[in-house]
C-alpha positions as CSV (number, residue, x, y, z in Angstrom):
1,X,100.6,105.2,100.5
2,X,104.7,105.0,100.4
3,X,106.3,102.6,98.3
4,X,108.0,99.7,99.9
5,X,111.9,100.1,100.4
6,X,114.3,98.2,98.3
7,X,116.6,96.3,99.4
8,X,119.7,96.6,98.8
9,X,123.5,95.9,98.8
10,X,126.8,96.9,97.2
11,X,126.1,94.5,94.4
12,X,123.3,96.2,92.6
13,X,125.1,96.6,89.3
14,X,124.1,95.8,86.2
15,X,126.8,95.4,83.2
16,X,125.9,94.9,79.7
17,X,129.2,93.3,77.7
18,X,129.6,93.0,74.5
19,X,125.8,92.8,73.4
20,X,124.5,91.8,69.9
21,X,121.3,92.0,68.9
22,X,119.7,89.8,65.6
23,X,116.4,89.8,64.4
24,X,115.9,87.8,61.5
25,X,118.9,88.6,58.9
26,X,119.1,92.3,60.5
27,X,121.7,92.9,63.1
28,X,119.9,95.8,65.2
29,X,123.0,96.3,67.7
30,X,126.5,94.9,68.4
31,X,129.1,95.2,70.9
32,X,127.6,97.3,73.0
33,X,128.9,98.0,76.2
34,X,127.2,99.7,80.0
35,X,127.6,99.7,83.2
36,X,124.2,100.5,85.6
37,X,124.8,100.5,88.8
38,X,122.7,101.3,92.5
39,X,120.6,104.7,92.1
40,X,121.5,105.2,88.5
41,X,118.9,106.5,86.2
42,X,119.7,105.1,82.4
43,X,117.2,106.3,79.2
44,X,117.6,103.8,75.9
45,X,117.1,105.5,73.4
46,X,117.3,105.0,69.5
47,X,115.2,105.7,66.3
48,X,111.9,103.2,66.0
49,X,113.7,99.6,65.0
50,X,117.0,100.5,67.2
51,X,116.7,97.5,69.7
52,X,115.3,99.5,72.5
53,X,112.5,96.8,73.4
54,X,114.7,94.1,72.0
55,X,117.6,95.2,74.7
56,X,115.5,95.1,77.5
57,X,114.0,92.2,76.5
58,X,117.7,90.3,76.2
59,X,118.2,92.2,79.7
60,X,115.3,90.4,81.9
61,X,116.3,87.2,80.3
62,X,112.6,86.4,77.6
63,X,115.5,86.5,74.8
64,X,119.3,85.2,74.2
65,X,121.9,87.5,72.5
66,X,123.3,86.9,69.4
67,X,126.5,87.4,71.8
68,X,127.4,89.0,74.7
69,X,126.6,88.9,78.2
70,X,124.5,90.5,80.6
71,X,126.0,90.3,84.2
72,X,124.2,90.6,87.6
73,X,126.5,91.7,90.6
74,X,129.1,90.3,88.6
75,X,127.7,87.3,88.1
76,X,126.1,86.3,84.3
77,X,122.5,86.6,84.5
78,X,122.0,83.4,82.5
79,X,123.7,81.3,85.5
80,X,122.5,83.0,88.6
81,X,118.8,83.1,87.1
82,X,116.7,82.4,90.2
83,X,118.2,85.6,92.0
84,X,118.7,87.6,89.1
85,X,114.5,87.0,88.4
86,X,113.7,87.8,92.1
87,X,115.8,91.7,91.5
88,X,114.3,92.6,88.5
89,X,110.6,94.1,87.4
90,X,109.9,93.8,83.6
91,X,107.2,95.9,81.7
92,X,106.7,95.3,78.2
93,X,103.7,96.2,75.9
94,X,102.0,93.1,76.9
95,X,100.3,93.7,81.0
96,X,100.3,90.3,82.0
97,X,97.1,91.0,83.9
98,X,94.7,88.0,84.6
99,X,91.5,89.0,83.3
100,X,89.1,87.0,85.5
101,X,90.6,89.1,88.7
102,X,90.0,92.7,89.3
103,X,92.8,94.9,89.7
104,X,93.1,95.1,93.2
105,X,93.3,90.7,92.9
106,X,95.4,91.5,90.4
107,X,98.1,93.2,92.3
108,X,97.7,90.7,95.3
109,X,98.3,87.3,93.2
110,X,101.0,89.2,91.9
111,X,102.4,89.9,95.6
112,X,102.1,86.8,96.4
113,X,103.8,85.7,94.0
114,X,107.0,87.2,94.3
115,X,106.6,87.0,98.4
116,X,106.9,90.5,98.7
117,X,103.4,91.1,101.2
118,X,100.6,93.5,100.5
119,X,97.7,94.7,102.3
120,X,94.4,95.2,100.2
121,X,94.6,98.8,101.4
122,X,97.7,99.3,99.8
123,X,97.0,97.7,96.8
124,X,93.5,100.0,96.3
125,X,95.9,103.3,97.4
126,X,98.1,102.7,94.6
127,X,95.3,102.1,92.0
128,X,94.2,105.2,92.9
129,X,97.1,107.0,92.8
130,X,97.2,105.4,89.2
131,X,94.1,106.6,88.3
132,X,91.5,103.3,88.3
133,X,89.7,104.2,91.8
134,X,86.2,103.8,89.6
135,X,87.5,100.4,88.7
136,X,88.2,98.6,91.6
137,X,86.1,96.0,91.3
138,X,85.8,95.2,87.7
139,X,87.1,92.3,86.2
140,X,90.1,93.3,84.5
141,X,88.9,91.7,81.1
142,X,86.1,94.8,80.9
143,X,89.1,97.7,81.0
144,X,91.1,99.1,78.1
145,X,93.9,98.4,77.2
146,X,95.5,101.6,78.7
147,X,93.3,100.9,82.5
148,X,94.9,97.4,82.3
149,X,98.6,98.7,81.6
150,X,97.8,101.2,84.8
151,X,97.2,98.0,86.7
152,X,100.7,96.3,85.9
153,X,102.1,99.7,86.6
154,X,100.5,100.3,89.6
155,X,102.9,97.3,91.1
156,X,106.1,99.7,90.9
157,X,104.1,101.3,93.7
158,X,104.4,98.8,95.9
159,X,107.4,96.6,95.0
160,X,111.2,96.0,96.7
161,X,112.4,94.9,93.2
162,X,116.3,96.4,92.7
163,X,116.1,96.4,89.1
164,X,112.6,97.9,86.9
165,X,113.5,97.1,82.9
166,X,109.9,99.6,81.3
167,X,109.3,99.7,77.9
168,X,107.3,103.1,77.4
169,X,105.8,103.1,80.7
170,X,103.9,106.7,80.2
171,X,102.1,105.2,77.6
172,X,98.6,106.4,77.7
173,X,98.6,107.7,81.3
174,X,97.2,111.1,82.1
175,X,99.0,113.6,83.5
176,X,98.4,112.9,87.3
177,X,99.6,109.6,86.5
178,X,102.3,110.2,85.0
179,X,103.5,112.5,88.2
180,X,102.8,109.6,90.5
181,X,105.2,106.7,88.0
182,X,107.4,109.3,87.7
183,X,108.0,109.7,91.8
184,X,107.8,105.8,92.1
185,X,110.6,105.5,89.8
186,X,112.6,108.8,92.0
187,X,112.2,107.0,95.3
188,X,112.6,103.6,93.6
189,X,116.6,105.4,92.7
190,X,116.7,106.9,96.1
191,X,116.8,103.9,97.8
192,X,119.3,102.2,95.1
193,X,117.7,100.7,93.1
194,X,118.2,100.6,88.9
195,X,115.6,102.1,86.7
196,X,116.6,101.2,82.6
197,X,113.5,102.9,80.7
198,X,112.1,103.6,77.1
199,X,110.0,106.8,76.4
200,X,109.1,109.1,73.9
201,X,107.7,111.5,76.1
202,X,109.4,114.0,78.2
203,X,109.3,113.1,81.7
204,X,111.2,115.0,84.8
205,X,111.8,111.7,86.8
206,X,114.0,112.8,90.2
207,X,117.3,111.2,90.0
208,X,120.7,112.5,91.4
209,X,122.0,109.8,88.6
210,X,121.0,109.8,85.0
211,X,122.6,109.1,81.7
212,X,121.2,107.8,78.1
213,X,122.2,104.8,76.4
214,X,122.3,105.1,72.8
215,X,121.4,102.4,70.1
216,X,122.2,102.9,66.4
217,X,125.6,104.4,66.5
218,X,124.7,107.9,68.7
219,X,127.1,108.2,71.1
């Protein structure tokens, strides 16, 4: 199995300007400022309550900031939305798996979806290589919550996507796993794409680019 190839063109940058973040009466971040750009590696990182899911959320577009913009090619995100949804990958705590489909259904409907073409083949290599070849043919709704994450993950196996947004992907993943995510997201950069991750684990994920992005004041 080799992950698809991105596509890709001089425009894969992403630029944070000016970002706030509000939650209730609490400001969590403000002003904050980043430029990501094609093959670039970037870790948030923050004590718990920071932002960090908060900023990736305001990043794929499932939440407005309190100001700021977030700018696509050099474009803002909120005005060239149909393309800027097409480049990105999000994965939140939530799977979005469809619990009447098995995984390997799972991973086609999603395919399909974004018009990206996958054989079944492909789809049951990289649910392997995840770690769920005993549970190809169960209905999602029987696994854990940790088999059905694997499933949502197991589609940065197989996508073109430029831009992956992953909130604590190594989550409850075994080592193996881990090893296999971790080389996704390396060839993912070495084709030129944009990787913008959470993690409390330490992970060696090949990159020729990589920086940190600090919320709460670290610099």
């Amino acid at each position: 199995m080799s992950q698809q190839h991105v596509t890709t063109t001089a425009d894969t940058t992403l630029e944070l300007r000016g970002l706030a973040c509000v939650r209730g009466e609490r400001r969590l971040f403000a002003g904050l400022q980043a430029t990501v750009v094609g093959g670039e590696l970037m870790r948030v990182r923050g004590d718990n309550g920071a932002g960090k899911t908060s900023l990736l959320r305001l990043i794929a577009g499932l939440a407005e900031p309190a100001l700021g913009q977030v700018l696509w090619a050099g474009e803002d995100s909120r005005r060239v939305r149909e393309p800027f949804q097409r480049a990105l990958v999000y994965l939140g705590h939530a799977s979005g798996i469809k619990d009447e489909l098995d995984p390997v259904e799972n991973l086609l409907a999603a395919s399909a979806l974004a018009d990206e073409g996958l054989s079944r083949e492909a789809a049951c290599d990289a649910l392997r290589a995840m770690g769920l070849g005993e549970r190809l043919a169960l209905e999602c709704k029987v696994l854990s919550a940790g088999q059905r994450r694997r499933v949502a993950l197991a589609r940065l196996l197989l996508t073109r996507r430029r831009l992956w947004l992953l909130d604590e992907p190594f989550n409850a993943l075994d080592p193996q796993a881990v090893q296999h995510l971790a080389g996704a997201i390396g060839r993912h950069l070495a084709a030129g794409g944009i990787c913008l991750y959470t993690t409390h684990q330490a992970v060696d994920i090949p990159a020729d680019k990589a920086r940190d992005l600090f919320l709460g004041g670290r610099a």
